[in-house]
FIZA-315309 format. One line per 10 residues: number of its first residue (from 1); for each residue x, y, z of C-alpha. Coordinates in Angstrom, 1 decimal. Layout:
% residues N
NUM) X Y Z | ...
END
This chain:
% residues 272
1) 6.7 9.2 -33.5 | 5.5 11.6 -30.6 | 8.5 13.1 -28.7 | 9.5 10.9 -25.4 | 8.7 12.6 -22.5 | 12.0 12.6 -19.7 | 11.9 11.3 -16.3 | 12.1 15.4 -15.0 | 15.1 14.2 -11.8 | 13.4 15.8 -9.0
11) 15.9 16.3 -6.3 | 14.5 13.1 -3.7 | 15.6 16.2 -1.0 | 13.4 18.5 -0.6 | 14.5 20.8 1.9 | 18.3 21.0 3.0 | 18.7 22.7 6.7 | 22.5 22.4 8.0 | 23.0 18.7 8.1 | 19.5 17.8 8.5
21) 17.9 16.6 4.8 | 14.4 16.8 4.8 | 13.2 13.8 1.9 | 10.2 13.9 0.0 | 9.8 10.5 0.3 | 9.7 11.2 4.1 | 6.7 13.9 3.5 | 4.4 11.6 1.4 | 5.0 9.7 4.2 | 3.6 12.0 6.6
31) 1.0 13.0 3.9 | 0.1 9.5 4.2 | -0.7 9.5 7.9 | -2.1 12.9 8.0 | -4.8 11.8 5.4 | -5.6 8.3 7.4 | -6.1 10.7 10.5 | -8.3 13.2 8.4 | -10.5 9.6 6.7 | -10.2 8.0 10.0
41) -12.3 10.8 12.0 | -15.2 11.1 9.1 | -15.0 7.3 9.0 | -16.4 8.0 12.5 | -19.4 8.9 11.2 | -20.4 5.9 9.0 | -22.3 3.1 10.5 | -22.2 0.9 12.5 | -19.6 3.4 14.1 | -21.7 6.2 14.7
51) -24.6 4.4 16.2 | -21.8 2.7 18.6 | -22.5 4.1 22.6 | -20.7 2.6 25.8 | -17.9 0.5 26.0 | -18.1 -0.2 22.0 | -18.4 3.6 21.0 | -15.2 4.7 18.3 | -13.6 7.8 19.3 | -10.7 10.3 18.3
61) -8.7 8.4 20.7 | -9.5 4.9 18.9 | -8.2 7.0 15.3 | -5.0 7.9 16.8 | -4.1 4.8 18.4 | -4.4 2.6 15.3 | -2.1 4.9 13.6 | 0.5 4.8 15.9 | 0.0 0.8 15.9 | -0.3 0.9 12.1
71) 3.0 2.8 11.5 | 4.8 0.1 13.7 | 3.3 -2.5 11.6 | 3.9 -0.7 8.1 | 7.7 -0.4 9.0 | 8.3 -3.5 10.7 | 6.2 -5.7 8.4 | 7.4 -3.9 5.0 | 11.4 -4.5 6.3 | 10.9 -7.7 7.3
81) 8.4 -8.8 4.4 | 11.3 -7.1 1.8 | 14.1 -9.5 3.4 | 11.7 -12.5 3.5 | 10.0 -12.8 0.3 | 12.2 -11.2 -1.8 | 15.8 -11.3 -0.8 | 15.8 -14.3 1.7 | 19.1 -16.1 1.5 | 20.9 -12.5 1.3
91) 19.8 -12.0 4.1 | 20.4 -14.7 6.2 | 23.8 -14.5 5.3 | 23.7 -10.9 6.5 | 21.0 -10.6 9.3 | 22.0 -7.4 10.9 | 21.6 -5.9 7.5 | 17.8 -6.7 8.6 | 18.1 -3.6 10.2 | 20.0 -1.3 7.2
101) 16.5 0.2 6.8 | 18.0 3.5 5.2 | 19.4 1.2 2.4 | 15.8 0.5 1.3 | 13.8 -2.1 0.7 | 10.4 -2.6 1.7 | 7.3 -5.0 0.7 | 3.8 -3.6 0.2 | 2.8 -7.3 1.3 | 5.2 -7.3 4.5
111) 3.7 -3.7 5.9 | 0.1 -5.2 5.4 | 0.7 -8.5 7.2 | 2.6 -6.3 9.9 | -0.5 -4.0 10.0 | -2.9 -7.1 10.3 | -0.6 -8.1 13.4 | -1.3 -4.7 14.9 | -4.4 -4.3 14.4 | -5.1 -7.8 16.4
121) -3.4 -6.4 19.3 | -5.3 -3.1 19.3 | -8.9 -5.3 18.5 | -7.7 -7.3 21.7 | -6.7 -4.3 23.5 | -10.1 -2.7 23.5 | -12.0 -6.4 23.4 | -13.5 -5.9 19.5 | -14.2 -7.9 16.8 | -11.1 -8.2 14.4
131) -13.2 -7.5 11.5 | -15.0 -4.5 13.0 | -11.3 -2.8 13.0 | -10.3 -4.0 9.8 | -13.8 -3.1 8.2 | -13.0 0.3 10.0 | -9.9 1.3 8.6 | -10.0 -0.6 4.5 | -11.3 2.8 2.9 | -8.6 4.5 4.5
141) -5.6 2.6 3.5 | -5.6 3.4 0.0 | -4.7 7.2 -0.2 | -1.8 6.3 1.7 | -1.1 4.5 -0.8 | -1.1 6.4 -3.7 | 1.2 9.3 -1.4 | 3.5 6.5 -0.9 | 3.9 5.6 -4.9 | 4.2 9.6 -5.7
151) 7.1 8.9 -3.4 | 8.8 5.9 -5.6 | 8.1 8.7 -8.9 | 10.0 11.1 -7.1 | 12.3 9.3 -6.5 | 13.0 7.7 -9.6 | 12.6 4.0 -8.4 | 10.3 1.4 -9.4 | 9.7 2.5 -12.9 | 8.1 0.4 -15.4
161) 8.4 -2.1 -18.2 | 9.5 -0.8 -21.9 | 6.4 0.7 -24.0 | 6.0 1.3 -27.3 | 7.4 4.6 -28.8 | 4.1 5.6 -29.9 | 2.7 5.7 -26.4 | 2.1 9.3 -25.9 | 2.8 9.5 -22.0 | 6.1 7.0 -22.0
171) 8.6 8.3 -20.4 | 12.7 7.7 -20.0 | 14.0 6.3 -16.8 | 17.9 7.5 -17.2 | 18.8 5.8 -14.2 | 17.5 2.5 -15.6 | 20.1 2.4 -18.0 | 17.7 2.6 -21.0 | 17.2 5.4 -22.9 | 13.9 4.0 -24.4
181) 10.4 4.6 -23.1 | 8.9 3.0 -20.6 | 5.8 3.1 -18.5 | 5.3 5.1 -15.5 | 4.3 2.1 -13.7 | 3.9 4.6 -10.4 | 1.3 6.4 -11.8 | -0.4 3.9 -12.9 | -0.2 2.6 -9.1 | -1.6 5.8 -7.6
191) -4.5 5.9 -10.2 | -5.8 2.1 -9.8 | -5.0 0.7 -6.3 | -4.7 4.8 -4.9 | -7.7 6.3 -6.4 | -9.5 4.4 -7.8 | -9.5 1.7 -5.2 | -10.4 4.7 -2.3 | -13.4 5.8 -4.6 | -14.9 2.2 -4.5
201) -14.1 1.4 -1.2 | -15.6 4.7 0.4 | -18.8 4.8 -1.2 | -19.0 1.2 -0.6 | -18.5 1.4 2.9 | -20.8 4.3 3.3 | -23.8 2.2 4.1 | -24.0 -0.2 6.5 | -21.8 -3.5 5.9 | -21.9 -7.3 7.1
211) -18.7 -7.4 9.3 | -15.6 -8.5 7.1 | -17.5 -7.4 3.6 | -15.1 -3.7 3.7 | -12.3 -5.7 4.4 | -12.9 -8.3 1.8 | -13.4 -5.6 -1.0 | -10.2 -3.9 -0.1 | -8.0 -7.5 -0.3 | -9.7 -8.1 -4.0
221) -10.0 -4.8 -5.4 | -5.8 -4.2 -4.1 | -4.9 -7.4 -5.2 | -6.7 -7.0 -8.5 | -5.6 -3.4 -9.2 | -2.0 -4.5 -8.5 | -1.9 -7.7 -10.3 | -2.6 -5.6 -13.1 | -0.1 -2.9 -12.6 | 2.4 -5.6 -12.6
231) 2.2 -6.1 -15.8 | 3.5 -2.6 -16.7 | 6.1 -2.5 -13.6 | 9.5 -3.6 -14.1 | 9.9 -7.0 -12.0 | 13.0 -7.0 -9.6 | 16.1 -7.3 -11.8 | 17.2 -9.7 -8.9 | 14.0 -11.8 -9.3 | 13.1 -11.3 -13.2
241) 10.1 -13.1 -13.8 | 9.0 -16.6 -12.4 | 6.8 -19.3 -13.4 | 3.7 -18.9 -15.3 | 5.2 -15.6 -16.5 | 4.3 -13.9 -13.3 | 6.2 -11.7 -11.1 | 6.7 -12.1 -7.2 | 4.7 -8.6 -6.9 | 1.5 -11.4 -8.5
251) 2.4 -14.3 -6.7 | 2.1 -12.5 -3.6 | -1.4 -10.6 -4.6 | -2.8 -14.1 -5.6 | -3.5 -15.2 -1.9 | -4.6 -11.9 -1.0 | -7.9 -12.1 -3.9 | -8.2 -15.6 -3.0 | -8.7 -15.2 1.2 | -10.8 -11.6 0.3
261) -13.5 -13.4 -1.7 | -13.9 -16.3 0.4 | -14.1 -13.6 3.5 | -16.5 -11.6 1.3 | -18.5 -15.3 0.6 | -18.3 -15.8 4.6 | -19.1 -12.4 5.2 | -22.1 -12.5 3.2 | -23.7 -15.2 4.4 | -23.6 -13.9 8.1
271) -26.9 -12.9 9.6 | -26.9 -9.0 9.3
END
């Protein structure tokens, strides 16, 4: 049997100034941003946004906006998707713990409805076609999101279900309580629905798409890659697994591939 490999317990602080703590989860945070900024501006580039003039031409401007909005939606939408789908009567017995956001907690599903809210109020805002935002910003979501699961490794949360001793890169949570391997489900997370998914998406959207065909592929290909990756991650010890043998983190992609390939079937019967 190959040696186990050991979770390495990197310190979730990663720089200590006086009473300020500087996280690391913070900083893949802001790597997260910083890379949307850097996609957003090349995604300027790509058709139909380049060939765009007058009141419908995409600038810098347009870029920095739907961040800011996005953020908003990302934190808002993660908290209260997290409370919501997962935790519900808790926290309706406890509502100002709504707001606890340091505690943790926070719902990949939540952040992207909370994003799709924002992004209608910015598509009203500047009087554009939903889609045409959405389409705009799919391919680049998902580098975000693999910054954001390097986070969850560093930290030491989220790890994954028990793998067989013979798996070469299994590694030992401590802090699950197991001293058996397991996989790291995070990595898995930034490889399929982080790379990967950015990969197909961008050279995808590089050529000229019917309006809502970017956004369809990103709400399959996520909710594909993830559906998958569930299957390695540990379900919620407060949840377990529910019917059909599925956990919420499935139930909740299931919709998501279900209203991306009837958008993609709508989308692609649209005159170009």
């Amino acid at each position: 049997m190959p040696p186990m490999l050991m979770y390495p317990h990197i310190d979730p602080v990663a720089l200590q100034l006086g009473p300020l703590a500087i996280h690391w989860y913070g900083i893949t945070y802001l790597v997260a941003f910083g890379l949307f900024m850097f996609l957003g501006t090349r995604r300027l580039k790509h058709e139909p946004y380049a060939s765009m003039t007058g009141e419908r031409a995409w600038t810098r401007k347009d870029v920095e906006d739907i961040l800011f909005l996005g953020v908003v939606g990302v934190v808002v939408g993660g908290r209260l998707g997290y409370c919501l789908f997962y935790k519900p009567g808790y926290y309706l017995s406890h509502p100002l713990e709504i707001f606890f956001v340091w505690q943790g907690g926070m719902s990949f599903h939540g952040g992207m409805l909370g994003v799709i809210a924002s992004m209608i109020w910015f598509a009203h805002s500047r009087k554009r076609p939903w889609l045409e935002v959405t389409d705009f910003i799919a391919p680049c979501v998902p580098t975000g999101l693999a910054a954001g699961r390097i986070g969850n490794f560093i930290n030491g949360e989220l790890w994954g279900r028990f793998s067989s001793p013979d798996l070469p890169w299994g590694m030992v949570f401590p802090q699950s309580g197991s001293m058996l391997p397991r996989h790291p489900s995070q990595i898995y997370q930034v490889l399929m629905e982080g790379l990967l998914l950015f990969i197909l998406l961008w050279l995808y959207a590089r050529k000229p798409r019917k309006l809502g065909e970017v956004s369809a592929a990103f709400l399959v290909g996520y909710g594909v890659f993830r559906f998958i990756a569930e299957y390695f991650r540990e379900p919620d010890d407060f949840l377990g697994i529910l019917s059909l043998g599925l956990s919420m983190g499935q139930w909740l992609c299931l919709p998501m591939i279900l209203a991306g390939a009837a958008m993609w079937g709508w989308a692609h019967k649209q005159r170009s």
